[in-house]
C-alpha positions in Angstrom: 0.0 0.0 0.0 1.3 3.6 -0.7 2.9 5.5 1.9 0.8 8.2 4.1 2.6 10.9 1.5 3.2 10.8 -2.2 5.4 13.0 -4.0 4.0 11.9 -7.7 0.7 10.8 -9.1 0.3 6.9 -10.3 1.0 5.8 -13.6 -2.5 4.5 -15.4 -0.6 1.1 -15.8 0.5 0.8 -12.2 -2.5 2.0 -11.3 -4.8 -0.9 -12.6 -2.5 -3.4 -11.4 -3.6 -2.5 -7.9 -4.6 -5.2 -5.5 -7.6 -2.7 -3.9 -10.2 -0.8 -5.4 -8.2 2.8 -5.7 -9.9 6.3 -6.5 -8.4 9.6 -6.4 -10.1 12.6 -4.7 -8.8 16.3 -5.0 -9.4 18.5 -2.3 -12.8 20.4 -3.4 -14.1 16.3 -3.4 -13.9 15.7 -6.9 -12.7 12.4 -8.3 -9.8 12.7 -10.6 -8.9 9.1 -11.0 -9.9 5.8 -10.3 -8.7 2.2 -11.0 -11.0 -0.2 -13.1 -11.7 -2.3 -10.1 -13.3 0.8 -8.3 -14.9 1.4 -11.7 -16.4 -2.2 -11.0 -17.2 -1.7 -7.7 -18.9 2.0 -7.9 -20.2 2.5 -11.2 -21.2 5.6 -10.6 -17.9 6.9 -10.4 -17.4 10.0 -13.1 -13.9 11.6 -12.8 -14.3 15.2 -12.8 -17.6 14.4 -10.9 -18.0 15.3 -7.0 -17.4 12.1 -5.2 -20.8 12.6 -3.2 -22.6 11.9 -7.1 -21.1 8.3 -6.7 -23.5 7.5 -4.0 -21.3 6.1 -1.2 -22.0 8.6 1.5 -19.6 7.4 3.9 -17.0 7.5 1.8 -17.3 11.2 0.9 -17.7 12.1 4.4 -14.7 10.3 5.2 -12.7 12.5 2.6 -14.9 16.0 3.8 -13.2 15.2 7.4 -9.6 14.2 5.8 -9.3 17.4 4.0 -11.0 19.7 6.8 -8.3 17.8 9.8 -7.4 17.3 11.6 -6.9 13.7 10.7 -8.8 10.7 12.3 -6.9 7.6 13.0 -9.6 5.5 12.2 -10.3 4.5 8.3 -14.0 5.5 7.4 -15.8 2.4 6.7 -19.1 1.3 5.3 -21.1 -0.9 3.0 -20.8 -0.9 -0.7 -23.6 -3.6 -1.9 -23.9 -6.6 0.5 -19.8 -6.2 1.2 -17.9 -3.9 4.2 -15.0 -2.0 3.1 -12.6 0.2 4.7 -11.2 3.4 3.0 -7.4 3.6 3.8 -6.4 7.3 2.4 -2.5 8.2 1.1 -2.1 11.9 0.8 0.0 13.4 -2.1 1.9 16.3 -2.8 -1.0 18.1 -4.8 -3.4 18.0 -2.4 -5.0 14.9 -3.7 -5.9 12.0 -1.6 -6.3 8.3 -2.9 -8.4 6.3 -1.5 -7.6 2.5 -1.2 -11.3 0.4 -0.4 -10.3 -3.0 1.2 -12.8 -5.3 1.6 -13.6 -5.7 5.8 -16.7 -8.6 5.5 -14.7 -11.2 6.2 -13.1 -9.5 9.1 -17.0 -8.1 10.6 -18.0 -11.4 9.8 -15.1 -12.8 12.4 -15.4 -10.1 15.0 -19.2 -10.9 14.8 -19.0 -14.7 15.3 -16.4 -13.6 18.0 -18.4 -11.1 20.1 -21.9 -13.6 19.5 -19.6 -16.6 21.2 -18.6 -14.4 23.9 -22.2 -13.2 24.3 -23.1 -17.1 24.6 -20.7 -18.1 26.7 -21.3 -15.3 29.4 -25.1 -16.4 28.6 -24.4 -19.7 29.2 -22.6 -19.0 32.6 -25.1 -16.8 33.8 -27.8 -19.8 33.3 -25.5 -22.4 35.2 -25.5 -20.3 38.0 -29.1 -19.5 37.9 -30.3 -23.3 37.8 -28.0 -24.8 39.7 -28.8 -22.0 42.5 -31.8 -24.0 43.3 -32.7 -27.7 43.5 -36.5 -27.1 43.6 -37.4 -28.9 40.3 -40.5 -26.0 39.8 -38.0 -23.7 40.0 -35.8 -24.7 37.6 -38.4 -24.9 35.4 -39.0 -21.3 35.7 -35.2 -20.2 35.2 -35.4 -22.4 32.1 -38.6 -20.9 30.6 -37.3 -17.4 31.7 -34.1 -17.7 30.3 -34.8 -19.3 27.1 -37.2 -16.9 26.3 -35.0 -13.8 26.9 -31.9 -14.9 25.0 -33.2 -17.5 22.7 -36.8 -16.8 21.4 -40.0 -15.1 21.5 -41.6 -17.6 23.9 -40.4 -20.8 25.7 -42.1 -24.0 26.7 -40.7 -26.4 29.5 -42.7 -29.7 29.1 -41.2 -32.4 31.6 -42.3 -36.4 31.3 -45.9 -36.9 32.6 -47.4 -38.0 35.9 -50.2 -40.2 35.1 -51.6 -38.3 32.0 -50.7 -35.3 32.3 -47.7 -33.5 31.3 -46.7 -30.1 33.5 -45.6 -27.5 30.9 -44.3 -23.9 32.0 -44.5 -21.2 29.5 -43.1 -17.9 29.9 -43.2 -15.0 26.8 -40.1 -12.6 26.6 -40.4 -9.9 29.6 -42.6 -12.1 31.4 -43.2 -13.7 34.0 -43.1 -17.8 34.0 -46.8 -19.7 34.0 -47.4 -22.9 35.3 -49.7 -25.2 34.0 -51.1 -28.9 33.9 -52.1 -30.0 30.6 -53.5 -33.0 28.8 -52.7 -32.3 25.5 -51.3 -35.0 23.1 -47.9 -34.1 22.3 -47.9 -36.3 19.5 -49.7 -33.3 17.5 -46.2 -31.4 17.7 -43.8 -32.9 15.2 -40.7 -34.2 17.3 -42.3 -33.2 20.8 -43.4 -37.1 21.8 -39.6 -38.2 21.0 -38.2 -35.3 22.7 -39.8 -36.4 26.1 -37.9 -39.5 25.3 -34.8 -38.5 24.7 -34.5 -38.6 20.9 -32.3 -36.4 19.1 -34.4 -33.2 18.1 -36.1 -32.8 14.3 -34.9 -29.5 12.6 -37.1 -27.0 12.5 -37.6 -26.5 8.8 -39.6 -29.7 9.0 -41.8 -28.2 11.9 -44.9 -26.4 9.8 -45.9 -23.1 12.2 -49.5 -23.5 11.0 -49.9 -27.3 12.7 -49.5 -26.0 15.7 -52.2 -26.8 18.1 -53.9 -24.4 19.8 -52.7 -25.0 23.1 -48.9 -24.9 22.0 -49.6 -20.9 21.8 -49.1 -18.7 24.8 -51.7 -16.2 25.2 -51.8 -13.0 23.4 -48.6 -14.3 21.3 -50.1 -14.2 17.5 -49.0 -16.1 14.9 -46.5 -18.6 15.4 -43.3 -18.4 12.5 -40.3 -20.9 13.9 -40.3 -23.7 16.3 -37.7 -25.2 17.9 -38.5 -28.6 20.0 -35.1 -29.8 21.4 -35.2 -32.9 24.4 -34.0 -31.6 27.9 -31.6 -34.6 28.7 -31.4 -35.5 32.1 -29.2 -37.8 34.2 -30.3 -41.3 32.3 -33.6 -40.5 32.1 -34.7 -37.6 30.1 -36.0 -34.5 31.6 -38.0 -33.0 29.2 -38.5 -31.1 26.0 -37.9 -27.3 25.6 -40.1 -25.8 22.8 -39.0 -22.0 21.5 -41.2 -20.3 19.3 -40.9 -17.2 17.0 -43.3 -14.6 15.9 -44.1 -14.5 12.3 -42.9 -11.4 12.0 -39.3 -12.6 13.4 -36.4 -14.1 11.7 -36.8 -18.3 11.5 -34.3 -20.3 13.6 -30.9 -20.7 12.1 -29.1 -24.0 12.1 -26.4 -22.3 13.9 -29.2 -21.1 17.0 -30.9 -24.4 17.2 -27.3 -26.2 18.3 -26.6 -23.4 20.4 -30.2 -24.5 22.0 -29.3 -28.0 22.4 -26.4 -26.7 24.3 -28.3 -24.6 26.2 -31.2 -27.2 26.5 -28.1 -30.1 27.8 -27.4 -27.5 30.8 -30.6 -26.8 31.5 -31.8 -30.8 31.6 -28.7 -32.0 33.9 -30.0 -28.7 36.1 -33.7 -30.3 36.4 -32.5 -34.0 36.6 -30.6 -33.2 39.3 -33.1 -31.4 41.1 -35.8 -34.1 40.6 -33.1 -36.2 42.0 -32.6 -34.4 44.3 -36.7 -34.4 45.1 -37.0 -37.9 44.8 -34.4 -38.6 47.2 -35.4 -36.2 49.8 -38.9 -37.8 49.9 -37.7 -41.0 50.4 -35.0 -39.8 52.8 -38.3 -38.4 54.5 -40.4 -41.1 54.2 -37.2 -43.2 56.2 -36.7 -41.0 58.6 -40.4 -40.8 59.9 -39.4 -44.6 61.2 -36.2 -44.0 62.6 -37.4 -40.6 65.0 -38.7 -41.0 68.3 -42.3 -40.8 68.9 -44.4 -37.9 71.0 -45.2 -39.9 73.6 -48.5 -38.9 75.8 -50.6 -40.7 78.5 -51.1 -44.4 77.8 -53.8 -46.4 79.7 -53.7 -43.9 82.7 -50.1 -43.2 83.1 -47.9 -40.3 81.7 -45.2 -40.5 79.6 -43.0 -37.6 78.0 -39.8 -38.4 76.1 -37.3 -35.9 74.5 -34.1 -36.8 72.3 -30.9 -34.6 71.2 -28.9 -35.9 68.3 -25.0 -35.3 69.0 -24.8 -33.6 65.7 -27.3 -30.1 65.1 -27.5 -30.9 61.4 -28.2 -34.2 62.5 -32.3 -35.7 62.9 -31.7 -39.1 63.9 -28.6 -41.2 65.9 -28.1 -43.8 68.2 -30.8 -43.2 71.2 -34.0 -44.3 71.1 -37.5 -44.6 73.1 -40.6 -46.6 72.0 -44.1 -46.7 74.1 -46.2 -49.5 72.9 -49.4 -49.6 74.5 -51.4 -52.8 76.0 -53.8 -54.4 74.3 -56.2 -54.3 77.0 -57.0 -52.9 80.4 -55.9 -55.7 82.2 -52.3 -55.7 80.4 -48.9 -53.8 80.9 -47.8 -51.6 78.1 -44.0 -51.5 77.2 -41.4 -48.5 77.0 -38.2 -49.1 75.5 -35.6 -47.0 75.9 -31.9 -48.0 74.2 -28.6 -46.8 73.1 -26.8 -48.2 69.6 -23.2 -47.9 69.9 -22.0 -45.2 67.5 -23.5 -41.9 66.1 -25.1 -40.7 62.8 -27.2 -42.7 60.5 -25.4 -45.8 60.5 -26.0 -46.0 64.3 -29.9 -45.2 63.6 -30.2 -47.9 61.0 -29.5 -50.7 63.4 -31.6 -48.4 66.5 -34.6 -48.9 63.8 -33.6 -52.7 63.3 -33.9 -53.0 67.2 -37.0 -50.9 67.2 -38.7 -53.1 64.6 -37.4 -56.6 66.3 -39.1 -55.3 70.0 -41.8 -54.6 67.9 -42.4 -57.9 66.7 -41.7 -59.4 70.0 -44.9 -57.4 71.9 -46.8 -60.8 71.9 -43.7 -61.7 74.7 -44.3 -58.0 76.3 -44.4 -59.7 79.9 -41.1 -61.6 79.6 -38.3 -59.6 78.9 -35.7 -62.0 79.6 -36.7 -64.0 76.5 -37.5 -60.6 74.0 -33.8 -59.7 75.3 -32.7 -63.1 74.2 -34.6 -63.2 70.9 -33.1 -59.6 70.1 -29.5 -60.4 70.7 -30.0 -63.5 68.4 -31.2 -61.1 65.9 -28.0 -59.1 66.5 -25.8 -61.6 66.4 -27.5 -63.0 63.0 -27.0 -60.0 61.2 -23.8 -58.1 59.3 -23.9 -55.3 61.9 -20.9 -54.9 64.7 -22.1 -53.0 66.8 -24.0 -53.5 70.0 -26.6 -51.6 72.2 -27.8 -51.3 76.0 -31.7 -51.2 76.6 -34.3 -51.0 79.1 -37.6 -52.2 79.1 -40.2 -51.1 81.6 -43.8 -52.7 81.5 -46.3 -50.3 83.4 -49.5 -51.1 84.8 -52.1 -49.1 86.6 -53.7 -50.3 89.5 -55.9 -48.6 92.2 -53.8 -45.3 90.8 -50.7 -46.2 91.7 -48.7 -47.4 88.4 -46.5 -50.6 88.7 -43.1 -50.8 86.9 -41.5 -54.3 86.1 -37.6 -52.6 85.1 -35.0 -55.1 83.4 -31.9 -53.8 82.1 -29.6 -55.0 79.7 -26.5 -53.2 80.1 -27.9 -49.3 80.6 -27.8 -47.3 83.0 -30.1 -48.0 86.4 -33.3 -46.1 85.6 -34.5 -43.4 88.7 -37.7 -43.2 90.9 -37.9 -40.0 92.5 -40.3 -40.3 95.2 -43.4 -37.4 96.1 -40.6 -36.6 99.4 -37.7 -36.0 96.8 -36.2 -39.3 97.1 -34.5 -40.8 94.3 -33.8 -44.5 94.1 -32.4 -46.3 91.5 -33.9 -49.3 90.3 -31.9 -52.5 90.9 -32.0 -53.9 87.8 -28.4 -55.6 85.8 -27.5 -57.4 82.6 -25.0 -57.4 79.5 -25.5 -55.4 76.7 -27.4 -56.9 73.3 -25.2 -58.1 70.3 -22.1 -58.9 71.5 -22.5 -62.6 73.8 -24.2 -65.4 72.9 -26.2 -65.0 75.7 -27.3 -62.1 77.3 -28.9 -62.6 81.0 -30.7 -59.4 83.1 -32.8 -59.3 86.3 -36.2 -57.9 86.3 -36.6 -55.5 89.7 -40.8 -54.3 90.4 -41.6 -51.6 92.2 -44.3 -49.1 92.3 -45.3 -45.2 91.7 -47.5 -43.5 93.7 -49.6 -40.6 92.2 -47.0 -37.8 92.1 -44.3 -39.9 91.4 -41.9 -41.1 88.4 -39.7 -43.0 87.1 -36.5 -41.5 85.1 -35.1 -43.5 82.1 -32.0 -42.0 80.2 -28.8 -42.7 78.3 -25.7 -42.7 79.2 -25.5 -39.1 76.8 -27.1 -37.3 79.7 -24.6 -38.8 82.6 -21.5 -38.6 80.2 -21.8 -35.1 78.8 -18.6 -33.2 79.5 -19.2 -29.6 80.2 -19.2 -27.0 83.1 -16.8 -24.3 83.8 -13.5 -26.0 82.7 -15.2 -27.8 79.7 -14.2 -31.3 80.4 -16.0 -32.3 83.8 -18.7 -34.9 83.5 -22.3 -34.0 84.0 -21.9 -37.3 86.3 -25.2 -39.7 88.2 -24.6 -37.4 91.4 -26.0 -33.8 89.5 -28.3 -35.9 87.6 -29.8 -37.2 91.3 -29.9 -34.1 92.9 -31.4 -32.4 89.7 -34.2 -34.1 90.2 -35.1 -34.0 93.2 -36.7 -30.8 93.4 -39.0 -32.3 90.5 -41.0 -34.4 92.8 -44.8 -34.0 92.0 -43.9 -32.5 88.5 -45.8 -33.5 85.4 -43.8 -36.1 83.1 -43.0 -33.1 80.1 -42.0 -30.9 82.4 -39.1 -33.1 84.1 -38.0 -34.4 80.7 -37.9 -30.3 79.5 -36.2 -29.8 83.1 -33.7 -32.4 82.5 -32.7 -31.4 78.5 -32.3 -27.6 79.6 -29.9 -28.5 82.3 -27.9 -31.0 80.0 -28.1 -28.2 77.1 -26.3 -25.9 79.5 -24.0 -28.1 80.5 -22.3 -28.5 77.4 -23.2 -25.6 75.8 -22.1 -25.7 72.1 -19.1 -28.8 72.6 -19.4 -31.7 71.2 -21.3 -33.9 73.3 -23.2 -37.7 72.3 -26.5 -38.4 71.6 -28.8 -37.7 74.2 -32.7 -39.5 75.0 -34.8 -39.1 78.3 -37.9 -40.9 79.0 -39.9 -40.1 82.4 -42.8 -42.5 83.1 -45.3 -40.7 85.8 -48.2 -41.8 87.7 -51.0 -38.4 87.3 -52.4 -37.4 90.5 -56.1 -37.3 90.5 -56.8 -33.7 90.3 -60.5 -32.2 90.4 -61.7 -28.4 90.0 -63.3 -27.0 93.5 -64.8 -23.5 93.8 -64.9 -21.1 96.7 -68.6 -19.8 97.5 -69.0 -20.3 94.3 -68.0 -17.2 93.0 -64.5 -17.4 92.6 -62.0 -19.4 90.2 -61.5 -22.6 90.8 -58.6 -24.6 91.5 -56.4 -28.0 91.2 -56.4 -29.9 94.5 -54.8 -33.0 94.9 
């Protein structure tokens, strides 16, 4: 290319030999000479003719600023026909300035592909974050309705796999909100929808005909459908759904180029809803689990109280290693059974074998009234199975009679349950035996005793006596502070010791680490009955 400043003027010759278009414009913008490919590509080029007649408007404003100055780094560029050009100028010695017109499409073309990919990508990012900010599966569904309308179409649908006979679709319509919806339609009646929900590779869209389209595909107030896309939504081995994008008629049909970038977009959006349907699915059976493995509210049973309360050694944690069970009498005349047990361990793998124990005593209820043998039966059980680890129990049948409630306390390796007396006495009950799982036999005593109205009877694990605390931080809560705790209880309703005992425990260890933790009080009600004053004032409770 000629330098920025030449001293003669081109020879014709040289001058048509040129590898660019070339035209040369004096200073008062007429053309003086041109080069027969600029002849080609302006026809309208007259020399001795203002350069404005030629009809390229940028170009003679390009060449108005060059001579005027100062000068502008940047080339003036434009369109001539369907191709970009950019006017490189050299200035010569008689004022003249040649313009040299290289053709730029290529180049736009380039930067264009360049700044849609980088446009896509940041697209593409921004829509990872957004679905995989939530694993709500009806979310996600929004974010892809919401997203593929804004950046990919007119409208989007998000049609997942249906329940029964019906197939969920969310539409949402640029600058709109997302709609939810339950339809019934056949999705057979939209070419390439039906294999789409199965995973199929999508059908282009040129074979999709706009005017098929049934009724229901089009979002209110829309118009006229032009383009459809229907690409599948895949999903972690089983697909997800379809996405359907639709196009005005009045807009530009879907290019083969914007239906893969859909797929791509459609892949993201798919792993997204799998995993949040996953995600769902999991969390209700994790729910659906766990309902068997927590402890019960317990409440009166056949006339006598009974209040539990369980701390898991973990806060994030539902379920551990303690348990409780109440499982009522069959009739009046027979003993119900609490259970209260420790699984050796923590977490869920220590709950798994507290719900196989749970389960087994369960079973067992027909031998409710000898717990030697339901002891004997469970440690088989243990023994039998692939778990290695081991528990301590205590079973307690309690019967009502003449309103005192009678206990019949057998222990298998746990600690002694209390009786706190209506004077504030608290006696443990004498009961012993090895822990379940772990010999082939596994002997206990039974001990009996009695609780008068007022009275109960404290079961708990070893979580309670064990928990390290206090003001140093590593000083047992100990069976001494738990027995003189309680003690001041006497005469207190069953909930209200098992509250009393958890707060104290709670405080104890404040936020250290500390094991799992289950309390189970067993009370006898006093007989209380409402009496009035003169009959005017309130009443009251009177033992």
């Amino acid at each position: 290319m000629p330098s920025a400043r030449t001293a003669e003027p081109l020879e014709a010759s040289a001058w048509n030999t040129a590898p660019y278009p070339a035209l040369v414009v004096d200073d008062l913008g007429a053309v003086r000479l041109y080069n027969d490919a600029a002849k080609a590509l302006i026809p309208r080029l007259r020399r001795g003719r203002p350069l404005s007649e030629a009809g390229i408007d940028w170009l003679d404003q390009g060449h108005r600023r060059r001579v005027a100055g100062p000068v502008d780094d940047a080339p003036p560029s434009g369109t001539i026909g369907d191709r970009d050009f950019a006017a490189h100028p050299s200035d010569h010695t008689d004022g003249t300035v040649v313009w040299w017109l290289v053709d730029d499409t290529d180049h736009r073309l380039a930067r264009q592909a360049l700044r849609t990919e980088r446009q896509r990508s940041a697209f593409l990012g921004e829509a990872s974050n957004a679905l995989l900010s939530s694993l709500n599966l009806e979310r996600c569904m929004d974010v892809t309705a919401e997203l593929a309308a804004q950046h990919l179409a007119d409208a989007a649908l998000v049609i997942t796999p249906r329940t029964g006979k019906r197939y969920p679709v969310v539409t949402c319509l640029r600058d709109g909100q997302p709609h939810s919806a339950i339809r019934l339609e056949d999705p057979e009646e939209v070419p390439g929808l039906a294999e789409a929900l199965q995973g199929f590779p999508p059908v282009p869209s040129r074979w999709i005909d706009p005017a098929s389209a049934p009724a229901w595909l089009e979002p209110e107030g829309f118009g006229p459908i032009g383009s459809i896309v229907v690409t599948p939504l895949p999903g972690h081995g089983v697909p997800a759904g379809a996405l359907v994008l639709l196009r005005r008629d009045a807009s530009a049909a879907f290019s083969s180029e914007e239906e893969v970038f859909a797929r791509i977009f459609a892949a993201r959006a798919g792993a997204a809803m799998s995993a949040a349907r996953l995600y769902a699915e999991q969390s209700s059976l994790a729910h659906t689990l766990m309902q068997d493995l927590m402890p019960p509210v317990l409440r009166r049973v056949a006339g006598v109280e009974f209040a539990g309360g369980y701390r898991p050694s973990k806060n994030n944690e539902r379920v551990g290693g303690d348990f409780y069970d109440v499982h009522p009498a069959a009739g009046e005349a027979e003993a119900s059974l609490a259970v209260l047990g420790d699984v050796c361990g923590k977490g869920l793998e220590a709950a798994v074998l507290t719900g196989k124990i749970r389960n087994t005593l369960h079973a067992l209820l027909p031998l409710a009234d000898d717990h030697q043998r339901m002891i004997n039966l469970l440690n088989g059980a243990l023994l039998s199975s692939h778990h290695t680890r081991f528990a301590s129990l205590v079973l307690v049948s309690t019967l009502r009679k003449a309103g005192s409630v009678h206990l019949a306390v057998t222990s298998a390796g746990h600690p002694a349950p209390l009786v706190v007396r209506n004077d504030g006495t608290v006696e443990p009950v004498p009961s012993r035996g090895t822990v379940v799982g772990v010999l082939p036999n596994a002997a206990a005593t039974t001990s009996r005793t009695a609780l008068a109205p007022g009275e109960f009877c404290l079961l708990y694990t070893d979580g309670i006596t064990e928990a390290r605390g206090g003001p140093l931080g590593d000083e047992m809560f100990g069976e001494t502070r738990l027995t003189e705790a309680l003690s001041p209880c006497a005469g207190m309703p069953a909930e209200a010791v098992v509250e009393h005992v958890q707060m104290l425990a709670s405080q104890w260890t404040g936020d250290r680490v500390h094991d799992d933790m289950a309390v189970m009080a067993i009370a006898a009600p006093r007989s209380h009955h409402l009496s009035a004053v003169d009959g005017h004032t309130r009443g009251r409770f009177t033992a």
